[in-house]
C-alpha positions as CSV (number, residue, x, y, z in Angstrom):
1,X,-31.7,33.3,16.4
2,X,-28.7,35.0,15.8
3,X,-24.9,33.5,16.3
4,X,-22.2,34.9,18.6
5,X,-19.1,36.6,17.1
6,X,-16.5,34.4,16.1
7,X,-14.3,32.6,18.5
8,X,-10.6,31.8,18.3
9,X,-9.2,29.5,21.0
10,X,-6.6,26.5,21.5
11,X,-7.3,23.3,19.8
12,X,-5.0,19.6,19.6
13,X,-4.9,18.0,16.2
14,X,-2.6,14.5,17.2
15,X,0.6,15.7,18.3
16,X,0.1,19.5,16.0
17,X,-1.8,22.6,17.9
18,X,-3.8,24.6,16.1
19,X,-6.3,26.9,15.8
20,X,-10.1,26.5,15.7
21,X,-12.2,29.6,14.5
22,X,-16.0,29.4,13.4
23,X,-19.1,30.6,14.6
24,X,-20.7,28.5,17.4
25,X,-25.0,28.1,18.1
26,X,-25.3,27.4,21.9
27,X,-28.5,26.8,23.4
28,X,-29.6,28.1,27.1
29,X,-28.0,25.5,28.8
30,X,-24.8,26.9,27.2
31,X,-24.2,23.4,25.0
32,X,-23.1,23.2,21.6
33,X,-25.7,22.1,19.3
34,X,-23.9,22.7,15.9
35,X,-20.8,21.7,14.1
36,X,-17.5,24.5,14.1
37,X,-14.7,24.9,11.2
38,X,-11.3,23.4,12.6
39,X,-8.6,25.5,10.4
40,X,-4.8,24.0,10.8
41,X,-1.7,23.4,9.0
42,X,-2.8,20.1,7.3
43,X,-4.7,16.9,7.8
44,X,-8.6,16.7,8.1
45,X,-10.2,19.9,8.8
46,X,-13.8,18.9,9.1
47,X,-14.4,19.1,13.1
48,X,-17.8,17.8,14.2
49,X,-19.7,19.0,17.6
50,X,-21.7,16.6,19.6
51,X,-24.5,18.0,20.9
52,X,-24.3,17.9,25.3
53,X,-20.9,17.8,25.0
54,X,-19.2,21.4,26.1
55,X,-15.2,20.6,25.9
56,X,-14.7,17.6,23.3
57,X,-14.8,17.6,19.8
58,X,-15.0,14.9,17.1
59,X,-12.7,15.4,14.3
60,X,-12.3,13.6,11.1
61,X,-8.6,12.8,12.6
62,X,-9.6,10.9,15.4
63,X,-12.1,8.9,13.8
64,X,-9.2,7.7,11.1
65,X,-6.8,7.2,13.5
66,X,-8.9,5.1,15.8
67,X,-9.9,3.0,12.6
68,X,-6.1,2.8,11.7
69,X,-5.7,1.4,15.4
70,X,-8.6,-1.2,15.3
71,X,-6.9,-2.5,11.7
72,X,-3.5,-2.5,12.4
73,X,-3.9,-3.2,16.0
74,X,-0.7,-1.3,16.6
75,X,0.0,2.3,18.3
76,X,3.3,2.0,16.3
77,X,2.1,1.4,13.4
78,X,-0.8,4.2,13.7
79,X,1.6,6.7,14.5
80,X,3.5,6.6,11.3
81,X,0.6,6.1,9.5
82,X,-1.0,9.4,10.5
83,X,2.7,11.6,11.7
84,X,2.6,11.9,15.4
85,X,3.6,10.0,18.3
86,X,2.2,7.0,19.8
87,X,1.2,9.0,23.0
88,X,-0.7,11.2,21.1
89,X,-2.6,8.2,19.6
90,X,-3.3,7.6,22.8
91,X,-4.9,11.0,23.7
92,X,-6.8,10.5,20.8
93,X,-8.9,7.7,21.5
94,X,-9.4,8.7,25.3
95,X,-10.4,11.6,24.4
96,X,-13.3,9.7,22.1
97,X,-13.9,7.3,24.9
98,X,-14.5,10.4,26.9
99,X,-17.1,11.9,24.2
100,X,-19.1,8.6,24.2
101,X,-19.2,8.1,27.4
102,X,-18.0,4.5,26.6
103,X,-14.5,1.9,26.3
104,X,-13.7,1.6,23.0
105,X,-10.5,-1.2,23.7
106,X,-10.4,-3.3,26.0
107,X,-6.9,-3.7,27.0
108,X,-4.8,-6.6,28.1
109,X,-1.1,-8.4,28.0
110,X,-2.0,-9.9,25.0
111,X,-3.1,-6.9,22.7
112,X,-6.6,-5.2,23.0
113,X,-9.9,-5.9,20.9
114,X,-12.4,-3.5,20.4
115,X,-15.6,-3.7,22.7
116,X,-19.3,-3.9,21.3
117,X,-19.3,0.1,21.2
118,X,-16.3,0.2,20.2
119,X,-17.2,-1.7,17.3
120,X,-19.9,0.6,16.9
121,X,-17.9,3.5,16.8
122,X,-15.1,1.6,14.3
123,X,-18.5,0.9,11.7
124,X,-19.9,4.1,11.6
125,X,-16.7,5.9,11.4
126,X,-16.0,3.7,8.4
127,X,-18.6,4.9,6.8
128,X,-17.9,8.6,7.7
129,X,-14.6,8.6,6.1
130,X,-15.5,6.7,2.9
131,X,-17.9,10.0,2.8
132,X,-15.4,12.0,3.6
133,X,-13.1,10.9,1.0
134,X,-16.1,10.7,-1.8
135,X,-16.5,14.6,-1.1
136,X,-13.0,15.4,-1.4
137,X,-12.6,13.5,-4.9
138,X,-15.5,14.5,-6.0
139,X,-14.6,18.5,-5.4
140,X,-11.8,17.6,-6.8
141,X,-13.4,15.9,-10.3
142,X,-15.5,19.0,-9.9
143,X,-12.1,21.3,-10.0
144,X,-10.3,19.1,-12.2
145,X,-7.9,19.1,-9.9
146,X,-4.9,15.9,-10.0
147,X,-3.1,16.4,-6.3
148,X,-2.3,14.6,-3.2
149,X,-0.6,11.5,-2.2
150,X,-1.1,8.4,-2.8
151,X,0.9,5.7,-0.8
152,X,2.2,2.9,-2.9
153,X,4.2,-0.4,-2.3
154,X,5.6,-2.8,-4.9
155,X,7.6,-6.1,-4.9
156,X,11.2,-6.0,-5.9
157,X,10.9,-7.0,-8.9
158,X,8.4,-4.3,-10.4
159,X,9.6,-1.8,-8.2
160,X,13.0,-1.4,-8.7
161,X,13.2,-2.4,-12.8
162,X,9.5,-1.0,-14.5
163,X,8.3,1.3,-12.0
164,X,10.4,4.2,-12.1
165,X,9.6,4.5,-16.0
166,X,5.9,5.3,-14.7
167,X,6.8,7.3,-11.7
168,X,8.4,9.3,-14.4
169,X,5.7,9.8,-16.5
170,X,3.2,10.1,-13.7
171,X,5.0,13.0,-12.4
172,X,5.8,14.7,-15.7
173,X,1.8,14.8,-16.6
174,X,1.2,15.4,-12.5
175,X,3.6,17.1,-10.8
176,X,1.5,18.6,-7.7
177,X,1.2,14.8,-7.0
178,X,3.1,13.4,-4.1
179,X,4.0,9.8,-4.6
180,X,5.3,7.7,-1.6
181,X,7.0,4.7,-2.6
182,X,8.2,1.7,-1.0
183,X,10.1,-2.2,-2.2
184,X,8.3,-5.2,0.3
185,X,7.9,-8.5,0.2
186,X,4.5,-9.5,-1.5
187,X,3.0,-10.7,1.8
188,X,4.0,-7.4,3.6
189,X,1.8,-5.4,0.9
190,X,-1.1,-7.4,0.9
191,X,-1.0,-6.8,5.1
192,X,-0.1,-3.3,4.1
193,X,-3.3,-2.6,1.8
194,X,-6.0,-4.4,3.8
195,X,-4.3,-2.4,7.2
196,X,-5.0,0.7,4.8
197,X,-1.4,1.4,5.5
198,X,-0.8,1.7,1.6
199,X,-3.0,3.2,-0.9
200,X,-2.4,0.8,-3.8
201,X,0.4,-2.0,-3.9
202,X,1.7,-4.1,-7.0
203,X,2.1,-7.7,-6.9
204,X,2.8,-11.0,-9.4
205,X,0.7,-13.8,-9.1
206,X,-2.0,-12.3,-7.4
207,X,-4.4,-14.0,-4.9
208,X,-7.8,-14.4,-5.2
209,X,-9.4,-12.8,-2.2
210,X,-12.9,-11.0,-1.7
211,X,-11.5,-8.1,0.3
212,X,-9.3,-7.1,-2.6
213,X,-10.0,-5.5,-6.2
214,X,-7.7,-6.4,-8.5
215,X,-6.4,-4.5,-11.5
216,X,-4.0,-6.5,-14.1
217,X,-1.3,-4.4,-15.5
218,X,1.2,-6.6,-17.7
219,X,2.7,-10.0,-18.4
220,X,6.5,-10.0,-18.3
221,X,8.1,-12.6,-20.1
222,X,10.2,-15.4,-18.2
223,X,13.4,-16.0,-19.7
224,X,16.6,-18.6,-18.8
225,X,19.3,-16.5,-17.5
226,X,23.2,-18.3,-16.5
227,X,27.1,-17.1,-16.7
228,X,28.3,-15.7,-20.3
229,X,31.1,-19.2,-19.9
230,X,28.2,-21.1,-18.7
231,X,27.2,-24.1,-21.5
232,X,24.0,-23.0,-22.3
233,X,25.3,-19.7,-23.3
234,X,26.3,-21.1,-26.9
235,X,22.8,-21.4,-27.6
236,X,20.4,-18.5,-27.8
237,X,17.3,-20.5,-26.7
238,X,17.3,-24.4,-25.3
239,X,14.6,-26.6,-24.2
240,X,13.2,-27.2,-20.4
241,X,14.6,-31.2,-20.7
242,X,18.2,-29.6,-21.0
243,X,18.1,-28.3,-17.9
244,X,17.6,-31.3,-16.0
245,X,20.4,-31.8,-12.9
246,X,21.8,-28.2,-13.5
247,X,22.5,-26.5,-10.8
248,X,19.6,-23.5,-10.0
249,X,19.5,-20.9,-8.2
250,X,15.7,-20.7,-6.9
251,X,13.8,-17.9,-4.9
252,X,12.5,-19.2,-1.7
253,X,9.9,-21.3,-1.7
254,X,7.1,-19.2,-0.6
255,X,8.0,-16.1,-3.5
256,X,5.0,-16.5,-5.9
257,X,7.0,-16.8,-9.0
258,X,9.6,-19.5,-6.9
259,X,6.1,-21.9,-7.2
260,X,5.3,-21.1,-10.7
261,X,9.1,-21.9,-11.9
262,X,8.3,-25.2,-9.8
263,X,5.2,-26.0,-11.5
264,X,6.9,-25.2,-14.8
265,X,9.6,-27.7,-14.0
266,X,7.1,-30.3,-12.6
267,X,4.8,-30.0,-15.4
268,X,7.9,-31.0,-18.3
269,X,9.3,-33.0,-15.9
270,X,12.4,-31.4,-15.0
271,X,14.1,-32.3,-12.2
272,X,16.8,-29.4,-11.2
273,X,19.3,-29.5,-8.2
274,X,18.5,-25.9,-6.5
275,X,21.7,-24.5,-4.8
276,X,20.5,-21.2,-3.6
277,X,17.5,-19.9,-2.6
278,X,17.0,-16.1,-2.0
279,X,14.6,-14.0,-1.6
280,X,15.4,-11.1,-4.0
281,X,16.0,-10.6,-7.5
282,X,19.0,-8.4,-6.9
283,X,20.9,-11.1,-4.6
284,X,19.8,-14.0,-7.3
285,X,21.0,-12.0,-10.4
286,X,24.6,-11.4,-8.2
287,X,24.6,-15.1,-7.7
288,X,24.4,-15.8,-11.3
289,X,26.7,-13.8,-12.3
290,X,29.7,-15.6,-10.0
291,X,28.1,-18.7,-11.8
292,X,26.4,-20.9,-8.9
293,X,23.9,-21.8,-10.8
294,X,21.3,-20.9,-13.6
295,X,17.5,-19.2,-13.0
296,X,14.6,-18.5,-14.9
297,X,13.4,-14.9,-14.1
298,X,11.4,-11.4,-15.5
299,X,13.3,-10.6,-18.9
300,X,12.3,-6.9,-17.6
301,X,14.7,-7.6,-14.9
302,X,17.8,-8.7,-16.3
303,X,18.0,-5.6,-19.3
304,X,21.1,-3.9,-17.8
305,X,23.1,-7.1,-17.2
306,X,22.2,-8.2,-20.5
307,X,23.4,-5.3,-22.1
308,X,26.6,-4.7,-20.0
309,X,27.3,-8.9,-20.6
310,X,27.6,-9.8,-16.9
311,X,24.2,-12.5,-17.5
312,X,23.5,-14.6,-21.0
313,X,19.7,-14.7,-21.6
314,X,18.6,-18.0,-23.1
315,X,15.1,-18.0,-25.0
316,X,13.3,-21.0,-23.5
317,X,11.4,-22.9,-26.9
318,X,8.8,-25.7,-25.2
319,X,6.5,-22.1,-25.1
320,X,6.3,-19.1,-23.5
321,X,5.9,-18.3,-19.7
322,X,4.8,-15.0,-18.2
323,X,4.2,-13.8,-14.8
324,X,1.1,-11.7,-14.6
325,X,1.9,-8.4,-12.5
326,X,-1.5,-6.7,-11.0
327,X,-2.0,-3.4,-8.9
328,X,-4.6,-4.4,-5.4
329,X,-6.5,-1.7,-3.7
330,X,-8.5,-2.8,-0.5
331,X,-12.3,-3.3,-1.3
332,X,-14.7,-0.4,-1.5
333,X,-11.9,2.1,-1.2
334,X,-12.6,5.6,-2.4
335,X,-9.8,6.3,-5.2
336,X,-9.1,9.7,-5.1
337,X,-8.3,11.3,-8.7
338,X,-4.6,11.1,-8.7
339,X,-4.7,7.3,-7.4
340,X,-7.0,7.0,-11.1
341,X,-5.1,8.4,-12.9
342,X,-1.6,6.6,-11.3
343,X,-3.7,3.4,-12.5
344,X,-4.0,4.6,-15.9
345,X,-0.5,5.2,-15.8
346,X,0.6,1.9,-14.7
347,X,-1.7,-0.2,-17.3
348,X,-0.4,1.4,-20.4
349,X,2.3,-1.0,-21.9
């Protein structure tokens, strides 16, 4: 059987029109029985026909942004993750509910859940993207080819004293490599990764949990810091006991490292009288600085004020703490070639 010419005509991508060209098979009863090329300005491009079904198509773009919506179970959130407006995430999945025939979300005051098809549609679709993404870095291995984006969040701490030195280094060696980078609150990433709204976070102290793979990347040294005039300043390293009824200035209590200093102090049997209790390393160091109180915190954090003499860094001699840092990547995630080699990247010392 031979194909028809090629035909050009009007398609909606989200929120973006463009055009869809590629030769179509249609069978006597004038249905389309094979898939057609979707060419546009960006995004997925793969466009899938359903057979029986003359006016709707199934793109690779609807199927992620109805997974987005069933993970993040929010059209705001969904939006910004995939560039267009909440009403066109709307169109989106009505216009798969039409092309199954089926509700997909069942809608109420109190949120939505997906229905059993729904749930159908959210597994398979899984699995067609996890293809999808295999294909594209595999063409790419094949190409040897380092590009794209790769989404990535990072606690405070990391993010705003070691990783710029990568970024740096990662962009030198890369630079057709866009990298979008955001500062959150470790809680906030984890959410972030699992929602698949980030590609690859960094955390301290990470959590053990099965939906996770977890890469360690370093161990930064913990170190005493306090006011140039403050007593312990005469002394380039003093022992936990001497801090005992000093004033401290803490990160809140639910900041990974807040319970490890805790622990520390517990386990020596250090009693402290904690003043302040923020939850940032910038805010802490400032507080510090007017003298408030003393804090134990990431040597990699406190290099500039060291240097400029605005904090005194004490050497702590019972032993030596760390805090482990580690990069987290949801489970079974297909890591394109750039988000390897940003990995590489971040594990070398």
């Amino acid at each position: 059987m031979g194909f028809p010419p090629t035909a050009a005509g009007q398609g909606v991508r989200g929120a973006e029109v463009c055009q869809t060209f590629g030769p179509q098979a249609v069978g006597k009863s004038g249905q389309r029985v094979w898939s057609a090329l979707e060419v546009g300005n960006g995004g997925r491009r793969l466009t899938l026909a359903v057979p029986g079904h003359q006016k709707e198509t199934m793109q690779i773009r609807s199927l992620k942004i109805f997974c987005d919506l069933a993970e993040t179970e929010s059209f705001t959130k969904t939006a910004h993750l995939n560039g267009v407006t909440q009403s066109a995430v709307s169109q989106q999945i009505s216009a798969l509910e039409r092309l199954f025939n089926s509700i997909l979300i069942e809608r109420s005051k109190k949120g939505f859940r997906l229905t059993r098809e729904g749930q159908a549609v959210y597994d398979y679709s899984k699995q067609i993207l996890r293809q999808y993404d295999s294909l594209e870095s595999k063409l790419q291995d094949l190409k040897n080819v380092i590009s794209g984006t790769i989404r990535v969040a990072a606690i405070y701490t990391f993010g705003l004293h070691d990783l710029p030195l990568y970024l740096k280094k990662f962009l030198k060696n890369y630079p057709t490599v866009n990298v979008h980078v955001e500062y959150r609150h470790f809680n906030q990433i984890y959410e972030d990764v699992l929602g698949n709204v980030i590609d690859i976070g960094v955390v301290a102290y990470p959590r053990a949990d099965s939906r996770l793979e977890t890469v360690p990347l370093r161990k930064d040294k913990l170190i005493l810091i306090c006011h140039p005039e403050h007593p312990l300043a005469k002394n380039k390293a003093t022992r936990l006991r001497a801090l005992s009824g000093m004033t401290f200035v803490a990160f809140e209590p639910i900041v990974p490292i807040r319970r490890a200093v805790d622990r520390i102090l517990r386990d020596h049997g250090v009693q402290v009288r904690n003043v302040m209790e923020l939850d940032n390393i910038e805010t802490l160091k400032r507080a510090v600085e007017i003298d408030a109180g003393v804090a134990i915190v990431p040597e990699s954090t406190v290099v500039q004020e060291t240097a400029d003499h605005t904090l005194c860094q004490v050497e702590i001699e019972d032993a030596t703490f760390h805090r482990p840092v580690s990069a987290i990547y949801k489970k079974n995630k297909v890591l394109s070639p750039a988000m390897k080699k940003f990995l590489a990247v971040l594990k070398e010392n």
